[in-house]
Structure formats: C-alpha cells, structure tokens
C-alpha positions as a Markdown table, in Angstrom:
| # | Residue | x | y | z |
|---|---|---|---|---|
| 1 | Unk | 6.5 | 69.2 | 52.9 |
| 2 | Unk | 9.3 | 67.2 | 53.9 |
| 3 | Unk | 12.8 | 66.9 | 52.1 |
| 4 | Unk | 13.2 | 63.2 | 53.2 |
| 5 | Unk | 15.8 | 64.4 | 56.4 |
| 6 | Unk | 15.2 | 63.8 | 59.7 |
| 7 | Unk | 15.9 | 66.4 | 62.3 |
| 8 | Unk | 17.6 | 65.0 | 65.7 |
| 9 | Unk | 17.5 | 66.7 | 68.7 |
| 10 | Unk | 20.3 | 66.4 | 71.0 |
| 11 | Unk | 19.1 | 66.0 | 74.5 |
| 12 | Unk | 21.7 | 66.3 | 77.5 |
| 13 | Unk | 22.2 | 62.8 | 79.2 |
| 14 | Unk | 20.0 | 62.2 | 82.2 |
| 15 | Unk | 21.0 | 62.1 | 85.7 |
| 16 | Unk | 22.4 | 58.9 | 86.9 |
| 17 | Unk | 19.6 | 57.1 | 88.5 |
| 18 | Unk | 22.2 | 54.9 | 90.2 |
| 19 | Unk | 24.0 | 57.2 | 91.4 |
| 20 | Unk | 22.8 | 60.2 | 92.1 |
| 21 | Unk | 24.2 | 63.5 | 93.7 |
| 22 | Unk | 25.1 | 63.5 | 97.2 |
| 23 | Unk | 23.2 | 65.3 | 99.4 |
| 24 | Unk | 24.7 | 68.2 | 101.9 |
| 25 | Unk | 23.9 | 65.3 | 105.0 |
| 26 | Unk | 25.7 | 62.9 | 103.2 |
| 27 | Unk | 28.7 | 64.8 | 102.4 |
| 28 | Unk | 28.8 | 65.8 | 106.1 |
| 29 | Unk | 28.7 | 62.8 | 107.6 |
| 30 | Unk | 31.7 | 61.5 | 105.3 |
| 31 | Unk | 33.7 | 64.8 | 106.4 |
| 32 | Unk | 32.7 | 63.6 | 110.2 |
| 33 | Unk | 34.2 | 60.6 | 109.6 |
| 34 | Unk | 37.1 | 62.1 | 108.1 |
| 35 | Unk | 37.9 | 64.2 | 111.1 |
| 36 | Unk | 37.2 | 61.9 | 113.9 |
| 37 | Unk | 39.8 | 59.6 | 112.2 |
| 38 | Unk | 42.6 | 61.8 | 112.0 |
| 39 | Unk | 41.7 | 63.0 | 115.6 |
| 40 | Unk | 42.2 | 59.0 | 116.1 |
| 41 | Unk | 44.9 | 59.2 | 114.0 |
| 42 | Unk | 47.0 | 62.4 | 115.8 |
| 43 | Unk | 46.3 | 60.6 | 119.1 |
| 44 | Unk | 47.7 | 57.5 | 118.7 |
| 45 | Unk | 50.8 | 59.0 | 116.9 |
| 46 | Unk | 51.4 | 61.5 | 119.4 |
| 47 | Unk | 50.9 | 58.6 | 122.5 |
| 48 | Unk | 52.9 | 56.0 | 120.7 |
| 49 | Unk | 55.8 | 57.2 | 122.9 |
| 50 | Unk | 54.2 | 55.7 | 126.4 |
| 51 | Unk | 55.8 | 52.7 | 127.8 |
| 52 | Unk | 54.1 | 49.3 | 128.8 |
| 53 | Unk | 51.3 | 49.3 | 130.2 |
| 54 | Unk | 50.1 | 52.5 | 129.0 |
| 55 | Unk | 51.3 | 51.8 | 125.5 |
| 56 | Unk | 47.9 | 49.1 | 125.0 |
| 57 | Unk | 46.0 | 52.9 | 124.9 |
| 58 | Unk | 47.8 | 54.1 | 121.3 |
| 59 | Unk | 47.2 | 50.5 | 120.3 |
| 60 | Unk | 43.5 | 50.7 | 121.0 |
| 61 | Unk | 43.4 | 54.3 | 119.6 |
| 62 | Unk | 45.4 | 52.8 | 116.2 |
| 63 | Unk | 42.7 | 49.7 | 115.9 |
| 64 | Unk | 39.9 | 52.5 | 116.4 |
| 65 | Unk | 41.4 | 54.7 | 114.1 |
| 66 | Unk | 42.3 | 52.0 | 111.1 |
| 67 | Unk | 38.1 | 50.7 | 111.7 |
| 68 | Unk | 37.0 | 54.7 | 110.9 |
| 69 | Unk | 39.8 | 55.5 | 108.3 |
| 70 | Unk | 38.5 | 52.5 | 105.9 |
| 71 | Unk | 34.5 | 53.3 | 106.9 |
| 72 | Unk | 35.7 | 56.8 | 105.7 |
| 73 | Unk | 37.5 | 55.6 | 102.6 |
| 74 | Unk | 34.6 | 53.9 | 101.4 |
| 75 | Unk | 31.8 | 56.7 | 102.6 |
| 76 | Unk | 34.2 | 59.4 | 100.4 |
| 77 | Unk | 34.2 | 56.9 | 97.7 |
| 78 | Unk | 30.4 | 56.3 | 97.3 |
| 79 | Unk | 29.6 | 60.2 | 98.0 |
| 80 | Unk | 32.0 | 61.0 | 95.0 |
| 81 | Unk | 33.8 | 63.7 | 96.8 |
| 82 | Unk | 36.6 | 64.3 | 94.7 |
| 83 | Unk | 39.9 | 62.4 | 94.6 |
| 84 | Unk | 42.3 | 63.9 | 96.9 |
| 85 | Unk | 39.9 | 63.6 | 100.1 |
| 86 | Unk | 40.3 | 60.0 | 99.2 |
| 87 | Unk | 43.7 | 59.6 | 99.0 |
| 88 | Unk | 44.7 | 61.6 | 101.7 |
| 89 | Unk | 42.9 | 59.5 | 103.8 |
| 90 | Unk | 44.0 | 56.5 | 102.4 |
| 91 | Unk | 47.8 | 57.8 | 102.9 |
| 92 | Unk | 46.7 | 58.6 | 106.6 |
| 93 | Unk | 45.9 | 55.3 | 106.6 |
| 94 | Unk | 48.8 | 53.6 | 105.9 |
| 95 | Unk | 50.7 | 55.5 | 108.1 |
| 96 | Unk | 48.2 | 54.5 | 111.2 |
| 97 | Unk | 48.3 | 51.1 | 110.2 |
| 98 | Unk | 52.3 | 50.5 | 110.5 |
| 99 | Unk | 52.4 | 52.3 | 113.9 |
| 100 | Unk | 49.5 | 50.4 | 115.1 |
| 101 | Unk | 51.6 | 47.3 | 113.4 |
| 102 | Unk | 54.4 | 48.7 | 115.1 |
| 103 | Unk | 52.8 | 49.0 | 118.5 |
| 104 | Unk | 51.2 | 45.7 | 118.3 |
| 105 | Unk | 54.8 | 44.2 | 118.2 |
| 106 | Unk | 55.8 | 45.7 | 121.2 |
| 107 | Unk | 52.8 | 44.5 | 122.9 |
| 108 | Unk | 53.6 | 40.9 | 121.9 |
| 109 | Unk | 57.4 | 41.0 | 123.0 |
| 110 | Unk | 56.1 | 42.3 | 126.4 |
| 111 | Unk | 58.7 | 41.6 | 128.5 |
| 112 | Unk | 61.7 | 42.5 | 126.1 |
| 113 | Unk | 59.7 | 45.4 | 125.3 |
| 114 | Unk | 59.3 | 46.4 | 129.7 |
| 115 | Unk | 63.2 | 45.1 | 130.0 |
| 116 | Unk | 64.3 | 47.8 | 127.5 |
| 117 | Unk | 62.1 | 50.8 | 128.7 |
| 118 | Unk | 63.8 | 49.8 | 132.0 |
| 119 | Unk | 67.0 | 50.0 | 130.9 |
| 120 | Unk | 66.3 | 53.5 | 129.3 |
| 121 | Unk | 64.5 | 54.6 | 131.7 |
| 122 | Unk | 67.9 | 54.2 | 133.7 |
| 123 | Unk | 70.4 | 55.5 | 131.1 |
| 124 | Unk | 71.6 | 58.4 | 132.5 |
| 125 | Unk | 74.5 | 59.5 | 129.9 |
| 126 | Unk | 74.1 | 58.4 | 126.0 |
| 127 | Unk | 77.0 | 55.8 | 126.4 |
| 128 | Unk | 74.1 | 54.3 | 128.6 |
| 129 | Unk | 71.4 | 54.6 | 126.2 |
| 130 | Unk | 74.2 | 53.1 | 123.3 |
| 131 | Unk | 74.5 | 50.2 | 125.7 |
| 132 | Unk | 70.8 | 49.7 | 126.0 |
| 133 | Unk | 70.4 | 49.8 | 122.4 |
| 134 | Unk | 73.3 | 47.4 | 121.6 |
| 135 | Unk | 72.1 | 45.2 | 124.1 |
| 136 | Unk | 68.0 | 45.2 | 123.5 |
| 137 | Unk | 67.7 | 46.1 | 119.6 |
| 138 | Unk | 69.4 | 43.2 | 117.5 |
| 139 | Unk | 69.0 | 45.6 | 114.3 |
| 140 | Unk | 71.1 | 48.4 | 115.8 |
| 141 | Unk | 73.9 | 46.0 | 115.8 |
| 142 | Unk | 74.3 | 45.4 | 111.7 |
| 143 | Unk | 75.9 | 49.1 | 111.4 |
C-alpha cells in the first residue's frame, strides 16, 4: 500500500567526467616544472649583476625562465593543485619578467650600458662612482 508520497533518495554528485582527479604523474610533473623555473628564476636573479657581454646569459636564463613559469602556471591550473602554488608562481613571475625587462634594456643601449660599467669599473672612491652615476643615469639626476 502506498500513501500517495514518493520517497527520493539523495545520491552524492558524480565525479566530474571533465575533469577528473589528477593523477600522482601529473601532479609531479607540474611540481617539476615548478622547480626548474625557480631554479631559472634564482639564476637569472642572482647573474643579473654581470656586465656586457656576459649579461646576454641572465637574459637568456630570464626568457627561459618566463617560457617555463607560464607552462607551469597553466599545468597547476589544469591539475587543480590548490591556489597558492598558483599564485606564487605567478608572483615569481612577475618578478622574472621585469628583470628580464630590465636586462633586455641594457642589452639594447649596448654601448651606454659598456660606457658605464667602464666608468664603474674605474671608480675607485664613491665621489667616483657619484660622478659615474650623474653622468650615465639621467634619472639619478631629478633628486
């Protein structure tokens, strides 16, 4: 006998077909990528200090770094790893990519760039380095 109610049954949602769960690989190989670009990342932060010529190799690092930060950003986006992974790198990123700005710069104002390493490089006492920068940084000037 039935008293004219139905009974529902709850059932839980299923899985995302779409999108499913990352596996362990896949949440490796976004980690890997992760790391290699903040290796990338340290390196050309911590060589941005060469002088011309050797100042192309932070450059290069800073391109190389900038290709495997955003391949990281979206691997970490797709493999739902939480959202500080992602932001971190993100931050990361900006960083890298305004001192690979930066160095890109001084690789296109070559030779204002070698004629002021030059004159630091000969600055022996800081009223020499003041002259350097008063003569070869036009922004150090405004004060």
């Amino acid at each position: 006998m039935t008293d004219g109610t139905q009974h529902q049954t709850k059932t839980l949602p299923a899985p995302d077909s779409r999108h499913p769960a990352p596996s362990d690989e896949q949440k490796r190989n976004a980690f890997q990528y992760v790391v290699l670009f903040w290796l990338l990342m340290f390196a050309t932060l911590l060589s941005s200090n060469l002088v011309l010529p050797w100042k192309l190799i932070p450059l290069a690092l800073g391109i190389a770094a900038l290709v495997v930060g955003i391949i990281a950003v979206i691997k970490l986006a797709r493999r739902r790893m939480g959202p500080l992974m992602p932001i971190l790198v993100s931050l990361s990123l900006v960083i890298t990519a305004l001192t690979t700005l930066g160095l890109a710069g001084m690789t296109l104002l070559w030779d204002e760039t070698m004629t002021y390493e030059s004159c630091m490089r000969s600055a022996l006492t800081l009223d020499g380095v003041e002259a350097c920068e008063a003569e070869y940084l036009p922004f150090q000037q405004i004060r």
